[in-house]
Every structure is written in structure tokens, then in C-alpha cells.
C-alpha positions, 0 to 999 in steps of 0.5 A: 829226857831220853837217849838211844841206847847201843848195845853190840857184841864183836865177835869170832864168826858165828854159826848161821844156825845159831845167830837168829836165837841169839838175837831174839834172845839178846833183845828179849833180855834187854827188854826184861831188864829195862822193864824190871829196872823200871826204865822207859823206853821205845821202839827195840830193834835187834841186829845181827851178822856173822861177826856181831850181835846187837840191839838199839833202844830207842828213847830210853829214859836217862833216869829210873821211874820213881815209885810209890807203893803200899805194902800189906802186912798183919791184921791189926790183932796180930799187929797189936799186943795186948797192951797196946804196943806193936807185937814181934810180928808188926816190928819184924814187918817194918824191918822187912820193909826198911821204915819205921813202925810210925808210919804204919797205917790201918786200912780195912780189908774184908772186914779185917783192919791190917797195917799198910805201910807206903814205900817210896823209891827215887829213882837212879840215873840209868846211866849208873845201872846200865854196866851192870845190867848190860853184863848180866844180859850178855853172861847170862846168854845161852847157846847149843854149843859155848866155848871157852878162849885164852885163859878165861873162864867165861863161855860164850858162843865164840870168843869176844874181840870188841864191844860197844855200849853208847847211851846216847854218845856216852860210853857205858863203862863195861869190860869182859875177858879183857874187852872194854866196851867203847863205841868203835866198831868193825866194819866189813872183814875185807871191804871195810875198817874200824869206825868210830859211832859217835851217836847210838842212833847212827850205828846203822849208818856207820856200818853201811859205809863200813860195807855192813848191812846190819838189819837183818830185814834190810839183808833178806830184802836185798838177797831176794829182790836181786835174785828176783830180778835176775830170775826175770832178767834171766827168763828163770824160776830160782827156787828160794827155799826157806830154810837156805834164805835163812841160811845165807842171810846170816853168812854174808854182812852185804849180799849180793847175788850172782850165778855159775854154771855146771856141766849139763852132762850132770843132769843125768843125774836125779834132779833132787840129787844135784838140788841137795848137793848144791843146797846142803853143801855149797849153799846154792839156790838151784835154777829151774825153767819154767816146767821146773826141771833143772837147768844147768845154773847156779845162784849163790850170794857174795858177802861183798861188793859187785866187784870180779863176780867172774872170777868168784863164779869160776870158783864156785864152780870149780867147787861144785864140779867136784861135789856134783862128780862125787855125786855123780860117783855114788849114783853110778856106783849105787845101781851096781849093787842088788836089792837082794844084797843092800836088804842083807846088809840091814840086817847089820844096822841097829835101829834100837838095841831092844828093837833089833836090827833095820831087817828085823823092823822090815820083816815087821813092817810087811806083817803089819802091811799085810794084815792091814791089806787083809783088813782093808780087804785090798785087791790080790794084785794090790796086796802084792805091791804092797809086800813088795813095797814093805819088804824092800822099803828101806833098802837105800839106806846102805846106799853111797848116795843115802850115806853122803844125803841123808835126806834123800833116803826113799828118793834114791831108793824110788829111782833105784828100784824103778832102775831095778825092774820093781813095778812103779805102784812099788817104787812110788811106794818106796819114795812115799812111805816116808810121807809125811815127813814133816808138817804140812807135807804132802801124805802119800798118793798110792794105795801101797804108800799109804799102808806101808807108810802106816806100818813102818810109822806104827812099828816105830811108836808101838815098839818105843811104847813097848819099851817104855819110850814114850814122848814127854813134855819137849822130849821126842828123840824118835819123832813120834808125835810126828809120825802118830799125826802122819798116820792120822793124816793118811787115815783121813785123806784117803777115808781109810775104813779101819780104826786106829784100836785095828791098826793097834792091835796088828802092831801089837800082835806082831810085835808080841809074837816076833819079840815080846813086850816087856810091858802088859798090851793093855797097857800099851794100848791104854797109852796109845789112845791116849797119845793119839787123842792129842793128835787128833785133837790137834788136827781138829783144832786147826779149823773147829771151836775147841768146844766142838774139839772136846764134845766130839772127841768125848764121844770117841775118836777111834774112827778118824773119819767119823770124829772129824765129820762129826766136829765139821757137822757141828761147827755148822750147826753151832753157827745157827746158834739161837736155833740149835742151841734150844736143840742143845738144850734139851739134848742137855736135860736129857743127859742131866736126869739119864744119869740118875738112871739105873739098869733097866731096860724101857717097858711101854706097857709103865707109860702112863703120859702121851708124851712118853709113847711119843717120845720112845716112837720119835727115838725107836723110828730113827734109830736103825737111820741113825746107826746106819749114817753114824757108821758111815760118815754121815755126820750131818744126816746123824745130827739132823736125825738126832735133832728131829728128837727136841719136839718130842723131848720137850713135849716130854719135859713139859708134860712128864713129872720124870721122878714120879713118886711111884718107883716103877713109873719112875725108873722106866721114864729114866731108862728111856731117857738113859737110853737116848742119852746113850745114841747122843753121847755116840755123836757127841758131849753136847754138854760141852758146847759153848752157846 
């Protein structure tokens, strides 16, 4: 027999950002309890609005499963003393177990007898655990910000005005901070009341005709499909941002969609300006056309009926004139003040007290740039964007604009410095230094992006490695991991011929000579390899094998490009896995005896078989080829050079005896294999394929 169980948590209106942790953790620990109390049970659904978290239980158990289960203890030499009887350790046993000594049994083990005793447990009504349980889930909740109310010492996210607990259509007897638990909820704050749930099953229905869409999945289905059909019915694009959906999801309990209108004079303004204003500060999804530009609308979801949409409309847009005029203030406001003079300003803004000032992290930023121009050996006036770009790449961040938006930094600082003159490669490479900003974001498109984008990223890891901040475990206040894979990206999408050892030893030079390290550069640079081996490997994870990942990261990943040419080569070639696994094979005996090998170098004139003036020609004949394609990218001609080896090293292997009984034969067959295993292990560890 089974039952519905109802479990919901009234409360103050919760923060958006907060409600959609909340209710995986609630149904998270409801499940956990329930299994641990050994309750079946069924489908588990978790609910959420503004005012209340929830989570129902279907077929739930009225009664725990009993159970039955056999204890190991002692040996029997150690359960027996030696007249016979049961020894300290085998009573002190029974009673860590509640029985009695009679019922111990021998069973053998390994060829070792131990006593086993069976324990069996009746299981309890659920109904008789439920209070105590379900107080343990909700005082056992956390949150990123709690808060105490009344005279109460209990924490929680906001302060609790009502609960209900229903096991079917009984009432869990449960009380906390003065609220007892019964099966009356609350409806809509405006449209609707208090409803009585007589059946933990009907708590959906109830709510809806109290004005609540309680299914969180129900809710978000409703908001974009309104707002779908009013972008068709509109002839709009109505761009629906993730994180906004989410957003508005958890402020409204019934949604429905409607639109305003704004000043279309307000379009003069940078569209990503408006498009954060309406979205950071009023929630609004802006309205485009079918080119994407904005048009002059708004789209905002009510929490509540259809009823006077006009009049809800003018308010909002009443609302959104001011913030779009503040808006339109600080942009005008902002092309008032030189670049000369906001770059003077960074000179005021810490960015880390051992790091010195924004202008002190600028003036790195273009010696990084410029050397890494001189490596990548760019054109005269391409090197100048570059300069350009770096010194002046952060001068928005003194903006009114920036202040107010955040977000925005480099967008207005694009848009001012093409209002100011700058050439455009210089603007653009002001907006994409930042680039990528986050996972799956675009990298930058122009050559003076790219390299100042690499400079600020490596100025920021390499001072934070200098002074000992270095990301550990879930800890990453300066976003480093982000900023290491941004570099790796860029490397990668433009085939940027430079090493990440170069670019760390330009950070690190200039960084030595304007501040000093507090710590020895070998050591920052060990530490460096090491951090961005884990994002490398990550990149590769995302489409190879983790054994391809493994074997070509052994083989050196300090050039992006090449250690990701390789793994691709590879994941080709280990998909013709019968072929090329004999292939493998032999490039494994290789290494097997290579490491037997000493100093030596290899001496034709001790060939004693065919065999090893065959295999040293086959290996001396692709050699220059196989550097020459190594160092150019060319994974796949360099695996197929190397491949071109297995006839000969086999024929080796099958004619050869390696470890001759006479001591120079011996060492110099190792020398050729030692060599060999040399120019393989350049490719890769292919002995860590898994074929």
C-alpha cells in the first residue's frame, strides 16, 4: 500500500538567483532520507515559485521495509578462548550488535571460519518517521545568503509563514519557528487565497485555481510559447536569453507576456547599451527585426492574469524611459572625456595591491604585446595596431557607462575609440581583447585582438602565479582557468606559430624586470606547464579518447597546434583499430627494450643481421621527413612516416636476438632501438592506447 506525499515550505519572496538550488536541494535530500529510512517509493517531482518550495512523492510506502541482514565478526580463534567459551572480543561483538552470543554462527571465509550473526529489523510505519525526517530536510537546507526573523534562532533563506506536509490526506504533525505544518496553502499574492489540499495528489490543481503554476516546467513553457506567438503575430525576433528565462521564471507564479514601447529617438544609443539596460535592470527581453537591430519594443512577463495589459504597459514603460535617459546621459557624457585623460585615471585603480595599479598592468600588457608582434614576426603596420590597442585597451573602464554596466567593459570602450579617431583593427581590438569571455564564446577575429588578448590573459595568470595565487580545487577568484583556455583557444583558431614555454617566458621577463618575482621563474614556470597541461587536456577531451588525450600530451603539448593534430591523427588512425594496432604493437617492443638502453650512440660497422642495416636505413630514410612534417603540423604525414617502420621492426624482432651475449653487439642494437623510441615518443606514448 502507498500514499502521496506532500511536502511544501511557505515563505517571504525569495530571490530569483536562489530558487532553482533550493529546489534540487530540497528533493535531492528527500530522496536520500526516503532511501536511507528504507521507504519505497516513486516518481519525485520538486516545485518552485517566488513564495514557496515544494516537492511531492509519489506511491510512497505507508510502511518501512523490513530487513534482514548478517553481520561479520571475529575469526573463530579469536571469537573462542581456550577453554572453549566466547572470548572478550566475541561478547563485546554481540553487544555492538544488540543479540545474544546463542545465535552466532560459523561460516568459512577464505579458509578462515569467523562468527556471523543474522540481524533482523521490523520495519515502522512511515507516517511515525515522516516529522522527524522532514524537519531534518528543511534544517538541514543551506543557502548563499540565510537570514534570522522574530525572535528565532533558525536560519533560513527568508523567513517561513506557512507549511504543508500530507501523507496522502493525513497531516504530518510538524512545527517550526511557531509555524505548524497543516494542508492549507496560499494561492496568488493578488488574484488568489488560501486553499485547503485535501489530497497530496491535487496540490497542483489546487494551486492553479488559486492563480499558481506551481511546475516550474509548466511555467517556462508558458512564457516562451506566448512569447513565440506574439513574436509571429508581430512579425519580431524577440531574443530570449537563457539566463533572463531563468530569471523571470522564478519571479512570477502565472505568467503572462505582454509589450511596451520606448522613444525610438533611444536608438541612437549602441544597441548592447539599451539591450542591458532592459535586460539587467528591468528584466525585459528586447525586440529585434529580422536583420537583428533593435526595434523600439519591449517584452516583459506579468505574474498574473490578462486583465489592464495597457495599463501595466505604460508603467513599464514609464520605468524604462528614465533608465534608457540615464543610459542616454552617460553615453553623452562619456564621449566628453579624452582617452588621454580616462587612461591618467587608471593610474588611480588597484587592480591588486602586489600588482599595482590598471596602468601599471596596461604598461605590461603593451610590452607583452609588443614582443609577442616581434615573435610572430607581424607586419610594421600591424604591430602598431597592436601598441595602439594594448595601451589604450582598458581605458573604458572609468567610464560612466562601464561603472553603471559593467558588462559592457570593452563594448563602449570599441564604440568611444572609433568615435575618438582610433583606427578600426584598434577599436575592434579593444571590444575582443576580452574575448573569450566565457565558455564557448567566440575568440577574437583580428590579428591585434588576438595578441593583446593573449597579453592581458598572460600578465594576469603570470603575476597571480608570481605571488603565490594559484587556482586550487573549486577556488578561482581571478578566473584564471578561464583565461589559460582563452589563451589555448586563440592559439588554436588562428594557428598561431609560438609556444606557450615563448609566451611564458615574455610574461615573465617583463614582470621581472618592472616588479620582480617573489618567487624563483623556474618555479613559476614549472607551475605554468603544469596548469595549462589541464587545459589543454581538457580541450582535447571535448572530441578524443582519453587514451589519445594521454599518449599525446606525454609526448609534449607546448605546441598547441601540433598536440592537437597529433591526438586528431590518432583518433583516425585507432579507428582502423586491427590495422594499426599491430602497428602499435611493435612501436611497443620498441620502447620496451629502448629502456634498457644506455649512452651510446649506434655504430653500423657491430651489424651483425640484415635485419639491423635494414631497419637503421627504413628509420635514417624518414627522418628529415619526419621532423620537417612534426614541426609543421603535419600529424598525419608524421604518423604515417613513423608507421612506414613496423615491417622493418618486425622483421627486426623476428631475426634479432636484442641482448646478445657479446656486450658490444648488445648495446648498440639497444642504441638503435633507444633511438627510434626517441622520434616515436616525439609523436606520442602509444603505450598508452587502448586497442
Amino acid at each position: 500500500m502507498s500514499k502521496d506525499l506532500l511536502f511544501e515550505i511557505g515563505l517571504e519572496e525569495v530571490p530569483a538567483r536562489f530558487l532553482r538550488a533550493a529546489m534540487d536541494q530540497l528533493q535531492d535530500k528527500l530522496v536520500k532520507w526516503l532511501e536511507a529510512s528504507r521507504i519505497a517509493h516513486g516518481e519525485v517531482t520538486a516545485y518552485a515559485t517566488p513564495r514557496r518550495l515544494a516537492v511531492m512523492v509519489q506511491q510512497v510506502a505507508v510502511k518501512q521495509e523490513d530487513v534482514s541482514e548478517e553481520v561479520k565478526g571475529p575469526s573463530r580463534k579469536i571469537a573462542l578462548d581456550e577453554n572453549g567459551g566466547w572470548s572478550k572480543a566475541a561478547l563485546g561483538f554481540a553487544r555492538s550488535q544488540g543479540v545474544d552470543p546463542e545465535t552466532f554462527t560459523f561460516k568459512e571465509l577464505g579458509g578462515v571460519e569467523y562468527i556471523y550473526v543474522t540481524k533482523n529489523s521490523v520495519g515502522v510505519e512511515t507516517k511515525s518517521i515522516l516529522s522527524e525526517g522532514l524537519l531534518g530536510i528543511l534544517t538541514s537546507m543551506t543557502f548563499p545568503k540565510n537570514m534570522r526573523w522574530g525572535a528565532h534562532e533558525f536560519k533560513f533563506v527568508r523567513p517561513i509563514k506557512w507549511l504543508v506536509a500530507l501523507l496522502g490526506d493525513e497531516i504530518v504533525d510538524l512545527e517550526i519557528t511557531g509555524v505548524k505544518a497543516g494542508n492549507i496553502t496560499r494561492g496568488h499574492r493578488f488574484l488568489g487565497g488560501e486553499a485547503v489540499v485535501g489530497e497530496a495528489s491535487a496540490y497542483r490543481e489546487v494551486l492553479r485555481a488559486q492563480h499558481v503554476i506551481v511546475d516550474v516546467n509548466e511555467r517556462q513553457e508558458m512564457i516562451v510559447s506566448q512569447i513565440q506567438a506574439l513574436a509571429q503575430e508581430q512579425d519580431w525576433n524577440i531574443a530570449i536569453k537563457d539566463d533572463l528565462l531563468e530569471e523571470v521564471l522564478f519571479l512570477v507564479e502565472t505568467p503572462t507576456v505582454l509589450y511596451g514601447t520606448f522613444d525610438a529617438s533611444f536608438l541612437n544609443i549602441p544597441q548592447d547599451v539599451l539591450i542591458t539596460s532592459m535586460r539587467e535592470h528591468q528584466r525585459y527581453f528586447p525586440v529585434l527585426d529580422k536583420q537583428g537591430q533593435l526595434l523600439p519594443y519591449f517584452v516583459t512577463v506579468r505574474s498574473g492574469d490578462s486583465r489592464s495589459l495597457d495599463v501595466i504597459a505604460r508603467g513599464n514603460e514609464k520605468v524604462l524611459r528614465a533608465r534608457l535617459s540615464d543610459a542616454k546621459f552617460f553615453y553623452e557624457e562619456d564621449q566628453k572625456l579624452q582617452i588621454k585623460d580616462a587612461l591618467s585615471k587608471l593610474e588611480s585603480i588597484v587592480f591588486h595591491e602586489e600588482l599595482g595599479t590598471i596602468g601599471d598592468k596596461v604598461r605590461r600588457i603593451r610590452r607583452i604585446s609588443d614582443q609577442l608582434s616581434a615573435k610572430l614576426a607581424v607586419s610594421a603596420d600591424a604591430a602598431d595596431s597592436v601598441s595602439r590597442a594594448a595601451d589604450i585597451c582598458k581605458f573604458d573602464l572609468v567610464t560612466q557607462m562601464v561603472y553603471e554596466f559593467p558588462e559592457l567593459q570593452g563594448v563602449m570602450g570599441e564604440d568611444y575609440a572609433r568615435k575618438a579617431g582610433e583606427k578600426e583593427e584598434v577599436a575592434k581590438a579593444v571590444f575582443e581583447h576580452y574575448q573569450p569571455r566565457f565558455s564557448g564564446d567566440a575568440v577574437p577575429s583580428t590579428q591585434a585582438g588576438s595578441i593583446v588578448s593573449i597579453a592581458d590573459k598572460i600578465d594576469t595568470i603570470v603575476g597571480c602565479f608570481s605571488i603565490g595565487i594559484i587556482p586550487t580545487g573549486s577556488q578561482d577568484p581571478y578566473a584564471l582557468r578561464r583565461q589559460a583556455a582563452g589563451i589555448v583557444q586563440i592559439m588554436l583558431e588562428h594557428k598561431l606559430p609560438i609556444t606557450l614555454s615563448e609566451v611564458f617566458g615574455i610574461a615573465l621577463a617583463v614582470h621581472e624586470d618592472i616588479r620582480g618575482l617573489k618567487r624563483l621563474a623556474s618555479e613559476i614556470r614549472k607551475d605554468l606547464l603544469d596548469f595549462f597541461a589541464l587545459r589543454v587536456k581538457k580541450l582535447l577531451s571535448e572530441d578524443q579518447r582519453y587514451d589519445v588525450v594521454d599518449a599525446v600530451i606525454s609526448a609534449g603539448f607546448d605546441h598547441v597546434i601540433s598536440v592537437v593534430a597529433r591526438g586528431q591523427a590518432l583518433m583516425q588512425a585507432v579507428g582502423h583499430s586491427e590495422d594499426f594496432k599491430t602497428t602499435v604493437e611493435s612501436f611497443n617492443r620498441v620502447s620496451n627494450l629502448a629502456s634498457k638502453a644506455g649512452k651510446a650512440a649506434v655504430n653500423s660497422a657491430l651489424f651483425t643481421e640484415s635485419q639491423e642495416g635494414e631497419l637503421y636505413q627504413a628509420w635514417n630514410d624518414i627522418r628529415d621527413d619526419y621532423q620537417t612534417a612534426l614541426e609543421s603540423g603535419d600529424a598525419e604525414r608524421s604518423l604515417s612516416l613513423l608507421s612506414g617502420l613496423k615491417a622493418p621492426i618486425t622483421g627486426f624482432f623476428d631475426s634479432v636476438m636484442v641482448m646478445s651475449e657479446d656486450e658490444a653487439v648488445r648495446t648498440n642494437r639497444l642504441a638503435l632501438l633507444s633511438g627510434i623510441d626517441v622520434d616515436l615518443k616525439r609523436y606520442a606514448d602509444f603505450s598508452k592506447l587502448v586497442m
